[in-house]
Every structure is written in C-alpha cells, then in structure tokens.
C-alpha positions in Angstrom: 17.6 67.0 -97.4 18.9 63.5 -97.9 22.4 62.7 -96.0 25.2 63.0 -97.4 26.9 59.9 -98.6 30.3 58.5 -97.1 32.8 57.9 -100.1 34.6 54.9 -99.7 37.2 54.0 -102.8 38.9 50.3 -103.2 41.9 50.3 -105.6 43.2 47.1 -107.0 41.5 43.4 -107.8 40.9 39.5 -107.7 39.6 38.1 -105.0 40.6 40.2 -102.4 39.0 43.4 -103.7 35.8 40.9 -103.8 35.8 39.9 -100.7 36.0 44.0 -99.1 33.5 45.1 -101.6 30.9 42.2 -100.7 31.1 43.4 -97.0 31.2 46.9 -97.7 28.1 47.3 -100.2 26.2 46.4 -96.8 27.2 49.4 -95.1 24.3 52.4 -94.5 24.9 55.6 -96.2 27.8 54.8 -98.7 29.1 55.0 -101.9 31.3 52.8 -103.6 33.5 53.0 -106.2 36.0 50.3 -106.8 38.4 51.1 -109.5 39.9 48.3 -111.1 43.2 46.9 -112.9 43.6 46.7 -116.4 46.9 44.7 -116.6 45.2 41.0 -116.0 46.5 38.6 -118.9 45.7 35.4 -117.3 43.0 32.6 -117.3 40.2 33.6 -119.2 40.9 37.3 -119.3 43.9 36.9 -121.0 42.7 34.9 -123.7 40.3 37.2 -124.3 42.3 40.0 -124.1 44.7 38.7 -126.6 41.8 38.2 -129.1 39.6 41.5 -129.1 42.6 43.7 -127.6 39.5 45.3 -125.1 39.9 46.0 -121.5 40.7 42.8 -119.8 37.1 42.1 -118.0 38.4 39.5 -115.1 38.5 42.5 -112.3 35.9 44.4 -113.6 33.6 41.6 -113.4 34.5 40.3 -110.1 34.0 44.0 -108.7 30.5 43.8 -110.4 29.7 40.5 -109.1 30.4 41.7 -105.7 28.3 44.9 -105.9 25.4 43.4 -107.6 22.0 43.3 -106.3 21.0 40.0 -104.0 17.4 40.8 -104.7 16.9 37.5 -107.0 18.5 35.5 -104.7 21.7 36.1 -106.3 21.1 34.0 -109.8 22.5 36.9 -111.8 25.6 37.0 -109.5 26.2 33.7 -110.0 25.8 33.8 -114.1 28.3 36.1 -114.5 30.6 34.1 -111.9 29.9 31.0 -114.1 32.6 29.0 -115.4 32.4 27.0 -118.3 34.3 23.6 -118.1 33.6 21.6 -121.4 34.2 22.3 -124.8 36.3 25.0 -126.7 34.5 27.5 -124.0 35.8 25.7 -121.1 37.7 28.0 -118.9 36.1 30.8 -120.0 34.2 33.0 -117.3 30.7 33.8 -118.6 30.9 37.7 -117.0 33.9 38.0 -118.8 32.4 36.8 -122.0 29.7 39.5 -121.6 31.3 41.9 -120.3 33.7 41.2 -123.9 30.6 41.3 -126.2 29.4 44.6 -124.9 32.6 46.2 -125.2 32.5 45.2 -129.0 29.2 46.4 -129.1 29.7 49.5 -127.7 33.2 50.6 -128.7 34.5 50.7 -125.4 35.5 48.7 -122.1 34.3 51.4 -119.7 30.9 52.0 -121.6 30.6 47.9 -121.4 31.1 48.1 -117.2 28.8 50.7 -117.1 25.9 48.6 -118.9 26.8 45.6 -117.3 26.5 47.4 -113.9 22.7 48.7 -114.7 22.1 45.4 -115.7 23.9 43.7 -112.4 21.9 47.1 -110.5 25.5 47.4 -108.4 25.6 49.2 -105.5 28.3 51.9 -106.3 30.3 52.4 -109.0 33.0 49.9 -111.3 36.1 52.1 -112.8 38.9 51.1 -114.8 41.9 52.4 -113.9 42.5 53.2 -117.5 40.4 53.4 -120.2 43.3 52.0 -122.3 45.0 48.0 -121.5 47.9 47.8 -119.9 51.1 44.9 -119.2 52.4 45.3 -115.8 56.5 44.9 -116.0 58.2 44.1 -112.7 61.9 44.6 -112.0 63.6 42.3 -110.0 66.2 43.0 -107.2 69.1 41.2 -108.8 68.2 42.8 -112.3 65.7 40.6 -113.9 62.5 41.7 -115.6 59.2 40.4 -115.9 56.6 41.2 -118.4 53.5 40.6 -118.2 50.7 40.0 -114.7 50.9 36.6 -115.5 54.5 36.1 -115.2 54.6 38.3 -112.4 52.1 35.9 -111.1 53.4 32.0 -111.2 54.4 31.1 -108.0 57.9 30.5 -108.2 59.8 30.2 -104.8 62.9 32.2 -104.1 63.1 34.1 -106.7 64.3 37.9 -106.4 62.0 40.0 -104.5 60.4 42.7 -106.8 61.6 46.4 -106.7 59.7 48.4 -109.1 56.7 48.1 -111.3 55.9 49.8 -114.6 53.8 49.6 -117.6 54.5 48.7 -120.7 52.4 51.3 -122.2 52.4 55.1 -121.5 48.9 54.5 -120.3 47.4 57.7 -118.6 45.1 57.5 -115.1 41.3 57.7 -116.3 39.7 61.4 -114.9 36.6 59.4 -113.6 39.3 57.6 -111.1 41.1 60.1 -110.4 37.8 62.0 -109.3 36.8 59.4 -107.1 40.3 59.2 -105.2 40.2 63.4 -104.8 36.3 62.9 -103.1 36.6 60.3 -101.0 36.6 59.8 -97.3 38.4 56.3 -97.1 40.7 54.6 -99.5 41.0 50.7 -98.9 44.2 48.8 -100.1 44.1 45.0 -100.4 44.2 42.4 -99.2 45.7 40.8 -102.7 48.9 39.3 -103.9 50.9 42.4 -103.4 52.0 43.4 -106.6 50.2 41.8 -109.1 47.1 43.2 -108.0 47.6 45.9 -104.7 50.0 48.0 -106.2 49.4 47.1 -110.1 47.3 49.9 -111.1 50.0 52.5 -109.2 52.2 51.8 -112.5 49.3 53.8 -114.2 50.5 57.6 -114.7 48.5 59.8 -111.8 47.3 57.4 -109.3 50.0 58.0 -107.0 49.9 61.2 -106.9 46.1 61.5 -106.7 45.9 58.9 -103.9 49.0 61.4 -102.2 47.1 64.4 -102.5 44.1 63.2 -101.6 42.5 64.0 -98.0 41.2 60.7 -97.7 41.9 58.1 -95.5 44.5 55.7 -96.6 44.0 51.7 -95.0 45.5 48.4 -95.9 44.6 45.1 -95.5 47.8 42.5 -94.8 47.4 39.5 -96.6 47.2 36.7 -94.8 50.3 34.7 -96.5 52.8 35.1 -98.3 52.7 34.6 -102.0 55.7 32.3 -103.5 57.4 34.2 -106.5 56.2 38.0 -105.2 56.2 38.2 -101.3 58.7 34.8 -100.0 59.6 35.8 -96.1 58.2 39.3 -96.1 56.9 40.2 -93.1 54.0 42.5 -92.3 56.2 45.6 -91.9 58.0 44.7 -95.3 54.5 44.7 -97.0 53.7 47.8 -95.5 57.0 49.4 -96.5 56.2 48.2 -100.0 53.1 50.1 -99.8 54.5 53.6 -98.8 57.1 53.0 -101.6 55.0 52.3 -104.4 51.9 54.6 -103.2 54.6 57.6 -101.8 52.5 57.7 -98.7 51.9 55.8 -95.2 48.5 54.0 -95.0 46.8 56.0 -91.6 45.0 52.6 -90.8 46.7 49.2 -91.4 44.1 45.6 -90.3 46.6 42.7 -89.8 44.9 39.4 -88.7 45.9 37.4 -85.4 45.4 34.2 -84.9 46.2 30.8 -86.0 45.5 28.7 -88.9 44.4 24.9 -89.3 47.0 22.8 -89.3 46.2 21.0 -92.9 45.6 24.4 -94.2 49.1 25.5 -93.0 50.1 21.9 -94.9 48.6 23.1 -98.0 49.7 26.1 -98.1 53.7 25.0 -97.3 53.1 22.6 -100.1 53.1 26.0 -102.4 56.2 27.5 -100.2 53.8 30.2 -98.8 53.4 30.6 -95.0 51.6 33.0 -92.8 52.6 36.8 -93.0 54.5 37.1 -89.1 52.8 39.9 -87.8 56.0 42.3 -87.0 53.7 45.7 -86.8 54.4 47.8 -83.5 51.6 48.6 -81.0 50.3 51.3 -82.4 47.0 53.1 -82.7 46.8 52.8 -86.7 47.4 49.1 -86.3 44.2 47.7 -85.9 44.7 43.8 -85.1 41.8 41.3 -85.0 40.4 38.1 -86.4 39.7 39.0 -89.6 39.5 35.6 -91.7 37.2 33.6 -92.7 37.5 29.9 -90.9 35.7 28.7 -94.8 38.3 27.0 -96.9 37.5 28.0 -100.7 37.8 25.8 -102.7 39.4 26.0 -106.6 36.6 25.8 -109.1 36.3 23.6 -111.8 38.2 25.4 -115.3 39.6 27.9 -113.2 43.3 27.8 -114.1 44.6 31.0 -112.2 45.5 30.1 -109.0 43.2 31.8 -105.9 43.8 32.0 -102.0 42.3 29.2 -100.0 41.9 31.1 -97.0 40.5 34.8 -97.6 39.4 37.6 -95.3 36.0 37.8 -93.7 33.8 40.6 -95.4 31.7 41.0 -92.8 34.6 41.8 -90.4 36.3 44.2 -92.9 33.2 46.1 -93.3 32.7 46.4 -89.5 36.3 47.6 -88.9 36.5 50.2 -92.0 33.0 51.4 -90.4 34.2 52.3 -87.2 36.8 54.7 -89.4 34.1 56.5 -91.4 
C-alpha cells in the first residue's frame, strides 16, 4: 500500500506564492494544492481581464509555472513566463495569453488551469479561489476606500493603513478549495504584499471560516519589507496581528527572517519608502527565525509594468523549514 500523501495547501499569489511552491514541489511524499486569487487587475492580467471578463490568469499561471515539470530543462516553464516587449502584444505574459484562450475555448477559467496544468504536468494541484472574478475593495483607517487590486497596489507612502477588505462581488468560495483547506495537514501564508495578495482571497465568502475550522496547520511567512501604500512602519507583530484579524485565527508557526541586507539594496528599497520589516516577535516556540532570503537580487523584466520585490525568500529554505513541521 502506497503512503499516504502529506497535504500541504498555499493560499494567496505573485511572486511570493512562487517562490514557496518552487521549493515545496521538491518535497517527498506531498501534495500540493495552491489555490489562487481571482482579484488581480493589473499588468497584463488586467487587460485581459477587462477584455474577455474570464478569471484573471496572472496567479494562476505563476502557480503553474512554479509546479511544472523541470524534465525539458524547464523550456515550457519559461514559455509561459515569457513576456512579450514589442508591438501591440508587448506587456502581455504569454501564460496568461494561453491560459485566456483556453478559457474561451472551454467556457471556463477553472477548466482552462486544469488543461494548462496537464499540459505544464504540475506537481499538485492549481485552484481558483472562485470560480467567478472578483475586485478586491480596501477600507482605509481614516475612511477612504479603494477599489480595485490595482489601486490597492501603487505604492503610495503614508497613506492610511488598511482596515478591512471586501469584494465587490458576492462571490462565493469554490467547493474544490474549500475541500482542500478541510484535508490538509499544513496551510502556508505568504510571504506577499499583505493585502493585495495574503489576505485577498479571505474577502471571498467561506475561506475564513474553512481555514478556522480546519485541523490543519496554520504558518506565515513575514515579508521581508514593508510595502509603501499597504504595510508603511508595520512591524512583524502588526503583520501578524493583521493575519489573525482577517483569517479569525493565530498562525501555529510564524518564519521571520534575521539578518541584514546589502547596503545598496537597503538604498533601493528606501528610494520606494519601504524598509525592512523590524522583527518585534517574542521568543517563542512558534517563531521560527532563520535566514530565509535569497542573497540573488531579481531583477525587473523587460514589459513588466507591475512592480515585483527585488529581494524574495529562498525556496529551498522554506521548503526545509515547512518540512520539519509535516
């Protein structure tokens, strides 16, 4: 009798759910099932999105990208990662195109994940949140409100920290996500700018509460900076607090990185009014503190328009630390 396999669930998108999932697929004995966002209205996505009215592809696809079979030497990974940069195309993600084509073939968003994931041959499983769109609404501590991810998302310093985030649409949790956060074993928050993409798809009806009633293990991953616009001055407690507020329950694991940066990436980060997240945690067993980023710079990429983290966590680290928990 084969083993049985240790469920492990990532909730939220961009880069940061990337970045876990492309250490994690590594693991022996796992299954994966990252369930995405469906409020991205940026870039390429959001173009898109506002043309066809499908699922916005841009976390779905980087969820793929990260699961997908290395076995051709990762050519197919790096077709759907590829960006156009000339013509009335440029901008435009070639996954996301794809992943846009197949939804129009095939009626539906989720159906076109699914067949772009036999085609990718992922390791695990890629889950909208929703099998309907959403737009993410933020409500600001001195009364403002923001519609839209990609309002949410412009990094504008100082502005009123955000207190509560909705949706637009009555959109409803999808059953195939909410069956993967009853099953599993571990749960894995971040990292990711906190709102836009951590804590976006807990505006969606019944992920809250599933994630609460579930017997899994909760963990979150502390960004690494702050974000201008969403997270100015909040400290690693604060994001954690945010966390249990919008999720209605304490992670049981928290990894917070120690450490210090380059001083020109520190420049170049200030430039942007974002600064490392102080690490205010107490000593604690579920803090689990280590050098969890990677030392790479990366780099923006040519027709890429939404802004991305320069300085991102290591997979390989992640995945040896949420191993250890399983």
């Amino acid at each position: 009798m084969s083993e049985v396999k240790r469920k492990i669930v990532t909730i939220g998108g961009g880069t940061g759910t990337f970045v876990v999932l492309s250490g994690l697929k590594h693991l022996e004995n796992v299954r994966l099932t990252a369930v995405v966002s469906v409020v991205d209205d940026g870039g390429s996505t959001g173009r898109l999105r506002d043309a066809y009215g499908f699922l916005p592809p841009g976390d779905a696809r980087q969820a793929l990208v990260a699961l997908a079979d290395d076995a051709d030497g990762g050519l197919i990974r790096q077709l759907f990662s590829y960006r156009f940069t000339k013509g009335d195309i440029a901008g435009h993600n070639l996954g996301n195109l794809l992943l846009t084509g197949l939804s129009d073939i095939l009626g539906s968003g989720a159906d076109a994940i699914d067949a772009a994931s036999k085609t990718l041959r992922i390791k695990g499983r890629v889950v909208p949140v929703s099998i309907n769109p959403a737009t993410l609404i933020a409500k600001l501590e001195d009364g403002e409100v923001l519609t839209g991810e990609h309002v949410i998302d412009e990094r504008i310093p100082g502005r009123a920290h955000i207190v509560e985030l909705s949706t637009k649409e009555n959109v409803e949790a999808n059953p195939i996500a909410l069956d993967s956060i009853k099953n599993a074993k571990v749960i894995v928050l971040g990292p990711g700018d906190l709102y836009a993409s951590t804590l976006a798809d807990f505006a969606v009806r019944g992920i809250p509460e599933a994630v609460r009633a579930s017997k899994a293990k909760l963990v979150y991953i502390v960004n690494l900076f702050t974000k201008a616009g969403q997270t100015d001055g909040l400290s690693a407690s604060q994001h954690v607090q945010a966390i249990e507020k919008h999720v209605g329950r304490k992670p049981d694991l928290i990894l917070v990185h120690t450490g210090d940066f380059a001083p020109d990436v520190l420049a170049r980060y200030a430039k942007e009014h974002e600064y490392p997240v102080v690490d205010d945690l107490p000593q604690d067993t579920s803090i689990v503190r280590g050098q969890f980023a990677d030392v790479v710079v990366a780099e923006k990429i040519e027709g890429d328009t939404v802004p991305r983290s320069l300085i991102r966590h290591s997979s390989e680290k992640i995945a040896l630390a949420i191993e250890k928990i399983l």
